[in-house]
C-alpha positions as CSV (number, residue, x, y, z in Angstrom):
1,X,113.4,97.7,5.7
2,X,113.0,98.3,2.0
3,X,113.8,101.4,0.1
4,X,110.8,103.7,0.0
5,X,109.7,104.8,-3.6
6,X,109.5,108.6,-4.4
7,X,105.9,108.3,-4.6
8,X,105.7,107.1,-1.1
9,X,108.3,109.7,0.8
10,X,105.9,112.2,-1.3
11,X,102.8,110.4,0.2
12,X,104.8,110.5,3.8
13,X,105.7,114.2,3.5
14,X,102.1,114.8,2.4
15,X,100.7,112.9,5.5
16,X,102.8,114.6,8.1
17,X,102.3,118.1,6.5
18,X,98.5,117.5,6.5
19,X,98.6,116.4,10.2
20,X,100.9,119.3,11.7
21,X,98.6,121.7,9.4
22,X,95.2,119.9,11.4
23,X,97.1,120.4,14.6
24,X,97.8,123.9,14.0
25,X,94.0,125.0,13.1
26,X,93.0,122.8,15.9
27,X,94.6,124.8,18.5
28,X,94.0,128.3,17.2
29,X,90.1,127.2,16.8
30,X,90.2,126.1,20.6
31,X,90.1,129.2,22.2
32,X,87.0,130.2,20.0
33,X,84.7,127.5,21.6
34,X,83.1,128.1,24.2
35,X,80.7,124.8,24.6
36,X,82.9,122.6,26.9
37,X,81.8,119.2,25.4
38,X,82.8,120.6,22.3
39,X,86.4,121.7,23.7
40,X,86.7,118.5,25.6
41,X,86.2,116.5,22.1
42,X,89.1,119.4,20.5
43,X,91.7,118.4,23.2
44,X,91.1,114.7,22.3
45,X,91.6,115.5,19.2
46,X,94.2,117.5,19.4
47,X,95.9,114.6,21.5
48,X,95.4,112.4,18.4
49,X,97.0,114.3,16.2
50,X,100.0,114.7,18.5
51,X,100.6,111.1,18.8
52,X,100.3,110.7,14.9
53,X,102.6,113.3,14.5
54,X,105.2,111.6,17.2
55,X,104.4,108.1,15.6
56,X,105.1,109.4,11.8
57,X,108.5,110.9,12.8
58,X,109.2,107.8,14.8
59,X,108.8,106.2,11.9
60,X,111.2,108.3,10.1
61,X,113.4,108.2,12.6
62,X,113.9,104.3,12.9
63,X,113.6,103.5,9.1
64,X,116.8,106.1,8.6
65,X,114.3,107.8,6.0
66,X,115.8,111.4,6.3
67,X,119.2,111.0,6.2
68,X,121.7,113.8,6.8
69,X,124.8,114.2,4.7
70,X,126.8,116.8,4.4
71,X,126.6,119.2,1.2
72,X,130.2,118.9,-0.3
């Protein structure tokens, strides 16, 4: 696989902080529901985001995006 561009590890790091953010109000806002169709569409949701998360960092993983070098 190519290089990525600044511009797109920016749009990456953008996408993945947006998604753990969404994940992160989903769950606190959970608890305040109290219509169970409503919390049955959250945990799908929540599920969603999950597997984005997972699939994002996948990505990252396989496409040796963050590498790790050691500071000399």
């Amino acid at each position: 696989m190519r290089k990525l561009a600044d511009s797109e590890l920016l749009s990456l790091t953008g996408l993945l902080k947006l998604e753990k953010d969404g994940l992160a109000m989903s769950k606190a806002v959970k608890n305040l529901i109290g219509d169970q169709d409503l919390q049955k569409v959250t945990d799908s949701s929540i599920l969603a985001m999950e597997g984005r998360i997972q699939g994002i960092q996948q990505f990252i993983n396989e496409n040796n995006i963050a590498s790790t070098q050691e500071v000399k």
